[in-house]
C-alpha positions in Angstrom: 264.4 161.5 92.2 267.7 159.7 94.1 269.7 157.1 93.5 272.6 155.0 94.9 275.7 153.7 93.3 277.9 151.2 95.4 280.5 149.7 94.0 282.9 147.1 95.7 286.1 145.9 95.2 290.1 146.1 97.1 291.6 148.1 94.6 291.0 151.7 95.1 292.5 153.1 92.3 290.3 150.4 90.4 287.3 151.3 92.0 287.7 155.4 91.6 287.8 154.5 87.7 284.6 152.8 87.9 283.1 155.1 89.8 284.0 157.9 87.4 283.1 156.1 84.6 279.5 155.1 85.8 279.2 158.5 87.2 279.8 160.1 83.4 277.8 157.5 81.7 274.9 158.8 84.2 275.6 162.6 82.9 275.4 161.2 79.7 272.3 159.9 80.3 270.3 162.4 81.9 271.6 164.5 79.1 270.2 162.3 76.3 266.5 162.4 78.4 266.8 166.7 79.7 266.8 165.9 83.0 269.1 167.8 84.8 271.4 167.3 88.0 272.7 168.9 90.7 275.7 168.1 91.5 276.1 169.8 95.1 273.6 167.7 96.6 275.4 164.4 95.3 278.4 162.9 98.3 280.7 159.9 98.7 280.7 157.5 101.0 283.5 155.5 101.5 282.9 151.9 103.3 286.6 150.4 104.4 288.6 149.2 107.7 291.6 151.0 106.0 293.2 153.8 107.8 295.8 154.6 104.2 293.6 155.5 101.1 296.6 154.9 98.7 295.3 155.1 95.2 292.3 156.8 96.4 291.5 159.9 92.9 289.4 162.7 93.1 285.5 161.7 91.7 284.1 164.3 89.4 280.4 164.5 89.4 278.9 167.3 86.3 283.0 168.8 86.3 282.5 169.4 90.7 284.9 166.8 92.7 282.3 165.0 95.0 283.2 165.5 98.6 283.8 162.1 100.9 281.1 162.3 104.0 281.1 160.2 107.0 277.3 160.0 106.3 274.8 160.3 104.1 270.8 161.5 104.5 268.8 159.1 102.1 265.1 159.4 101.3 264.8 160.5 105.4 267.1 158.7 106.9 271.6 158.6 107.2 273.5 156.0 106.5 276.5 155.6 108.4 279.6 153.2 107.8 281.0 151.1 110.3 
């Protein structure tokens, strides 16, 4: 199973709470059903014309930070901002 989260916005310190937020609600949820996650295979993206990522906070995926990737491989194919 995979899945995408994209979340948009200006703010970046806004957007890294959401992001952690939805990202724990989604542990909390596979919990609840015994599915597990692994959290190594899960990366960041980050989408912007800014060259200053003031605000930007660490994402914690299943207590690992997730690392930021230029691109991502998605059910066979990458994804590649810009």
């Amino acid at each position: 199973m995979s899945g995408v989260v994209l979340i948009t916005g200006k703010i970046i310190g806004t957007l890294c709470d959401i992001a952690q937020r939805i990202l724990k609600g989604i542990e909390v949820w596979c919990q609840n059903r015994s599915l597990s996650v692994n959290p190594t295979k899960s990366e960041m993206v980050l989408f912007t014309r800014r060259y200053k990522l003031d605000g930007l906070k660490p994402i914690r995926f299943y207590n690992q930070e997730l690392v930021i990737t230029k691109q991502v491989k998605y059910l066979g194919s990458f994804w590649t901002p810009g």
